[in-house]
N, C-alpha and C positions, 0 to 999 in steps of 0.2 A: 724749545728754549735751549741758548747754551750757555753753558753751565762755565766760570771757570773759576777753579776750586781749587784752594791753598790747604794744604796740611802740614804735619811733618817727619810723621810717618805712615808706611803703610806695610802689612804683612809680606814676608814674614818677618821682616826686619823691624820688629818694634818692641819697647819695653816697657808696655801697657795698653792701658784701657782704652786711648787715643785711638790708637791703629787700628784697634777691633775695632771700635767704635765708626771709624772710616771706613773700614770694609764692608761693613753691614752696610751702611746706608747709603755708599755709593753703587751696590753691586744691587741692592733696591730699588733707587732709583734709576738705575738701568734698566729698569722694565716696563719704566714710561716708553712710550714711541715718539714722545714730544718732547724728552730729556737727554741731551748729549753733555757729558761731561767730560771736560778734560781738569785731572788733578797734577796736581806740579807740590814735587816735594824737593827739599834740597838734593838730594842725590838718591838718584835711581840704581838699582844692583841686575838688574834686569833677570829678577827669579821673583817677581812679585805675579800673585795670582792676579790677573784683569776681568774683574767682574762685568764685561761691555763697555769700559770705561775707553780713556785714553790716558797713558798715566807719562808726566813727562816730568825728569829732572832738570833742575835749575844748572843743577853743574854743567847741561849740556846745551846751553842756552849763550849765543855768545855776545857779550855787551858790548863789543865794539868793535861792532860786525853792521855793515848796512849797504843794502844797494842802493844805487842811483843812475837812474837811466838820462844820458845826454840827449836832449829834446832835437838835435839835428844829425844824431847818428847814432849807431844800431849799440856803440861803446856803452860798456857799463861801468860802474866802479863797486867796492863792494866795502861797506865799513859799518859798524854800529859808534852812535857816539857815547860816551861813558857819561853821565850826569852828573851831578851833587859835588864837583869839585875833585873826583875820584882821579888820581894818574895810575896806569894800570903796567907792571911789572911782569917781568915772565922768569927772574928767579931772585936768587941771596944777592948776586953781585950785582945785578942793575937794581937791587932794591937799594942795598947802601950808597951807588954810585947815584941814584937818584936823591935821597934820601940827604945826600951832602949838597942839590942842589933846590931843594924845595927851602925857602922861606917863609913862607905863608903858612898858617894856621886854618889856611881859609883851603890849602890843599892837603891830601891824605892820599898814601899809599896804599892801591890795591891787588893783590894779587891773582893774574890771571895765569890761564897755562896757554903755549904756541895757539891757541887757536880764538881766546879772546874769551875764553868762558872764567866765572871762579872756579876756585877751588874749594868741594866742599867733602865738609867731613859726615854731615848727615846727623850729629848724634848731640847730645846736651854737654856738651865739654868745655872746657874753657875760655874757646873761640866764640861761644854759642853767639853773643850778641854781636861779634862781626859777623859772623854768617844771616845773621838774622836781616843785619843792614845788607850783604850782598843781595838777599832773598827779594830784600825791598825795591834792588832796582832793578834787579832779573823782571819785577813783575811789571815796573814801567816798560822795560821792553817787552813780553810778553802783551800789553795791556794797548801796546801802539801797533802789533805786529798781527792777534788773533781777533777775531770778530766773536761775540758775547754778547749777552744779557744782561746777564748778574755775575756776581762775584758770592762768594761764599768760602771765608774760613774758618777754621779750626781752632780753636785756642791761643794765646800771647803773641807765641813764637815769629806767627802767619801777621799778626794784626796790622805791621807794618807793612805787608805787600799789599793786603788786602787795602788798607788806606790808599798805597802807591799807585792800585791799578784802578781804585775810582776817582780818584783825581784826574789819571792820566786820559782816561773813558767819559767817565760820567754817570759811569752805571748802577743800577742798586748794591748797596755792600752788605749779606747777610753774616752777623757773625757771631759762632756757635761757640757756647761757653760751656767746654765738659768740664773744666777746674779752673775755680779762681786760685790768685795768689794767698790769699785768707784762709781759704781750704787747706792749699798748703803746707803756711810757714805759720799758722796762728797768728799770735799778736807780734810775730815777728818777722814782718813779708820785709821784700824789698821795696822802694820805694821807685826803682826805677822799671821793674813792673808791675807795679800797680800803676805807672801812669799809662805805659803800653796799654794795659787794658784798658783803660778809662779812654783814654782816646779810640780806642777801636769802637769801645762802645757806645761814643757819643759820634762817631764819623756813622756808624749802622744805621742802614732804612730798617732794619727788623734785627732782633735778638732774641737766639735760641737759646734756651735753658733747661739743660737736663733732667732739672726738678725744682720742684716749688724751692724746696733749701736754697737750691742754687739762686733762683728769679730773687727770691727776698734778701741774699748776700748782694747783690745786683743794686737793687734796689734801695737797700738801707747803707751800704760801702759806697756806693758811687752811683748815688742819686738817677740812676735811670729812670728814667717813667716808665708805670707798671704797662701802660697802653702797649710800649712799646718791646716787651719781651713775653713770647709765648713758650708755653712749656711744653718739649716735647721729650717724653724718656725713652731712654735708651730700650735694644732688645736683647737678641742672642741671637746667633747664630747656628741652624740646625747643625746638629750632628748627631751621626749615625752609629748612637755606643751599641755595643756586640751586652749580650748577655753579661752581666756583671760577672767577671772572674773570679773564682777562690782568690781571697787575698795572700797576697806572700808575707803572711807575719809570721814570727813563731809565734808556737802555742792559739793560746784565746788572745794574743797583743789586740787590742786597741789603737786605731789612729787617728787624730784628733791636728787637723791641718788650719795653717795661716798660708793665705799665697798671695803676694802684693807687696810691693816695694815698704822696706823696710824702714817708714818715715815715720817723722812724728804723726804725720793726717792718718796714717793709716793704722796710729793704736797699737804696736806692737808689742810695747810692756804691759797693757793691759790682759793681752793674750797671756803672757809669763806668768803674771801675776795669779793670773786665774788659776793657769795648768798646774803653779806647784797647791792651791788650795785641792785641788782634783785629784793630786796623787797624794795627799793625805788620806783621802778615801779610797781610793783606788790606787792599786798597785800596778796593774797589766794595762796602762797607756803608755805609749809613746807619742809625743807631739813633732810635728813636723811643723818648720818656720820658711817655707819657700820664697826666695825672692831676696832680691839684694838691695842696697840704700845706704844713707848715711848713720845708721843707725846698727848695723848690723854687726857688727863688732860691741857695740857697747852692750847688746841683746844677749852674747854669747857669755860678755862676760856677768853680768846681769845672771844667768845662768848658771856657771860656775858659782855664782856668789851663794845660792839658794841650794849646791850638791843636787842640781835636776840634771846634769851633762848624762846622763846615763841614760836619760826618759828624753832627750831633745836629738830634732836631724836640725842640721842647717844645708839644705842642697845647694841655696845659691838658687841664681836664677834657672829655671827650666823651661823648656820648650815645650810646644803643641804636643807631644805624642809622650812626652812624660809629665806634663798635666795631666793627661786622660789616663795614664797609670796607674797615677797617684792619687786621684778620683776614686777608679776603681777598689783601692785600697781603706780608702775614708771610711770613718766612722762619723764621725761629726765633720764640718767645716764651719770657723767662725773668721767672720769679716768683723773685727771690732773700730772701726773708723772713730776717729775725734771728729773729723768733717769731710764727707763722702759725697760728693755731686751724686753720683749714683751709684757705680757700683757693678758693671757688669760679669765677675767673678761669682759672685752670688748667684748671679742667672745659670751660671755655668755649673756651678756646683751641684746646682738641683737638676739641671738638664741630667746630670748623670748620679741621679737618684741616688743623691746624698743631701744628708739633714740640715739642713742651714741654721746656724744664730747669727744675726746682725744689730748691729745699733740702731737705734731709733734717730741718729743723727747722720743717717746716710741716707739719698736721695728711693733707693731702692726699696728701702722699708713704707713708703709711704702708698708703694702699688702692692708688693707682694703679700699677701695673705697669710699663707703656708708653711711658715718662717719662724721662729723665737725671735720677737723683737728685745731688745736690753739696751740701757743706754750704756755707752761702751766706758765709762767709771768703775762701772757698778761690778767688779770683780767679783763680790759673790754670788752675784744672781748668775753672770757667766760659768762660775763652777757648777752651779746648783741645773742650769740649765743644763751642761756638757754631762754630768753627771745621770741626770735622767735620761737624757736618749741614749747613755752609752748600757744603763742597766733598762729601762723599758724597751726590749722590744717591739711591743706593740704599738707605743709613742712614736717609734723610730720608725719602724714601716710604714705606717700612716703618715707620717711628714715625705717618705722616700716616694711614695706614692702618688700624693696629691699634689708635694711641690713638683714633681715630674710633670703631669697635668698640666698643676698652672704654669708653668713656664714655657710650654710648648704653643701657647696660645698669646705668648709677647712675641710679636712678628717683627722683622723690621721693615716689610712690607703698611706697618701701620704707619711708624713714622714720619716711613718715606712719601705717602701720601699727604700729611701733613707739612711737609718742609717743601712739596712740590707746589701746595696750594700758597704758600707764601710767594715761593715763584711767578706763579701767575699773576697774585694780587700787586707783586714791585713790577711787573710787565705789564700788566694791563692785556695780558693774555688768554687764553678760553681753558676755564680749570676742568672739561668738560673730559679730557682724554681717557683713553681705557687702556689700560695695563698690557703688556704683550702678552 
């Protein structure tokens, strides 16, 4: 079966759970002998890891580029046509010199570079939803020019291609929801996607759902039918931690970590809130706030306001190899989500035998065991909990322990067996293969 798969990022270039979340289960699915996937993100950096995939950017994809062979000689020509009304520019001066000649509302200016491809930025900035519309006809070209199966993507962003290139095909469209807009913005989403998604998810032969939370946000926001969303959760990805380092604290410090973009879904005053009830008992914590967002500035000052600047890091975003640092470091890690599809930080955290507390309103809480569940409100039960694994020992080993354990047994080899059998079932193909 082949596979062709929309996301919008992929490691190392990504600023969340997304991108893991793509690299697990495509570098998983790769180990079908019956599973060829090519993924397509808006722009490729060409230092992305390839788990057996094929991974191609959209920026390098040209829309008005196409051959044509003359049926009475050997001449070719070679052009793609642009769609949807699009006139395609190649910089500032033929945009305004165009721009003074387009009348119609029914035309729109698009910007390509000498070779006929967009131009993309790759990232969630201000451009996002023109890049989203380039993405959407990149994938009718793609969608007229590769041979496929199914279709399969990833979140909002995608929903347009993915619609684009089962139109353009005809093929099954599977479409995987790690976050809604509701998880997001709470009672304050945008309205222009939340239609994105509703349409994506009413165009799907099938709909994945990270977790139950997520299927029943599905289900009771935007009337999906339950038949038609299965729930598959996320995993981790092995890694190979070295012996846990002496920590670099002074003294007896205490470190007590948040890492996840600094939103409202992700509960980050709740975090504050707890920490300064935890240093009225405790003196020798330091809390670490990793991770950037729109919220990050008002967290700092929010801090200042409570005199904890003295006991708080704000690092900003971090990378792979100073996550696993700062792991190493941990004493506690709490994930306090307002609404959590699932959560794969938390996998992570315990991979490297450290003590997790999570909300009960995040998709992860409903597999992990091993864990302090709290609903993420509930500030003093989050002191009370961070408080006793920082003084119990023996509470604390035993969580480091057994959540170690269970987590090494969420594969993404499970998954991926599940989202392959969908596969088959929108194919009509033999689910019968064996793994390489």
């Amino acid at each position: 079966m082949k596979v062709l798969m929309f996301g919008w990022e992929f490691p190392p270039h990504i600023s969340g759970g997304l991108g893991t979340a793509c690299y697990g289960l495509t570098k998983a699915l790769a180990q079908f002998k019956d599973v060829e996937i090519t993924f397509v993100v808006p722009k490729a950096w060409g230092d992305e890891d390839l788990p057996g995939i094929t991974l191609l950017g959209a920026g390098e994809v040209p829309v008005i580029h196409k051959q044509v062979q003359f049926p009475d000689t050997d001449s070719k020509i070679e052009y793609y046509e642009l769609h949807a009304g699009l006139i395609p520019y190649l910089g500032t001066s033929e945009f305004y010199e165009l721009k003074s000649k387009v009348t119609t509302g029914e035309k729109r200016l698009a910007e390509v570079d000498p070779e006929g491809k967009f131009i993309f930025g790759g990232d969630y900035g201000q451009t996002l939803f023109q890049e989203i519309r380039y993405y959407s006809l990149v994938a009718e070209t793609l969608a007229r020019e590769l041979k496929f199966d199914v279709i399969h993507v990833h979140d909002w962003m995608t929903f347009p291609a993915g619609i684009a290139a089962q139109r353009i095909s005809g093929k099954p469209l599977v479409v995987h929801m790690h976050s809604t807009e509701f998880d997001r913005s709470g009672l304050h989403v945008n309205p222009a996607i939340c239609a994105i998604e509703k349409d994506g998810l009413m165009a799907a032969k099938q709909v994945i759902a990270v977790s139950h939370l997520t299927r029943n946000i599905l289900i009771g926001n935007y009337s999906i039918a339950p038949e038609k969303i299965s729930t598959i959760y996320n995993a981790v990805e092995p890694v190979g931690y070295r012996e846990r380092l002496k920590p670099k604290k002074s003294g007896n410090e205490k470190i007590v970590t948040f890492l996840g973009r600094i939103t409202m879904q992700k509960g980050p005053e709740y975090f504050i809130e707890a920490a300064s009830l935890v240093l009225q008992k405790m003196g020798n914590v330091r809390f670490v706030m990793a991770g950037k967002g729109d919220l990050q500035n008002a967290m700092i000052n929010r801090v200042a306001e409570l005199n904890l600047s003295a006991w708080f890091s704000f690092p900003g975003f971090i990378r792979d190899h100073e996550v696993t640092e700062l792991f190493r470091q941990t004493n506690v890690f709490i994930m306090p989500s307002v609404s959590e599809p699932f959560g794969i930080v938390a996998l992570e955290a315990m991979q490297a035998a450290v003590p997790v507390i999570v909300s009960k309103q995040s998709g992860a809480s409903e597999i992990l065991r091993n864990v302090i569940k709290i609903d993420y409100w509930d500030v003093n039960a989050i002191a009370e909990a961070t408080l006793s694994l920082l003084s119990d020992k023996e509470r604390s080993d035993k969580l480091r322990k057994q959540g170690k354990q269970e987590v090494a047994k969420l594969k993404w080899q499970n998954a991926a067996k599940q989202i392959r059998n969908i596969y088959v079932e929108l194919t009509d193909g033999n689910p019968g293969a064996e793994e390489v």
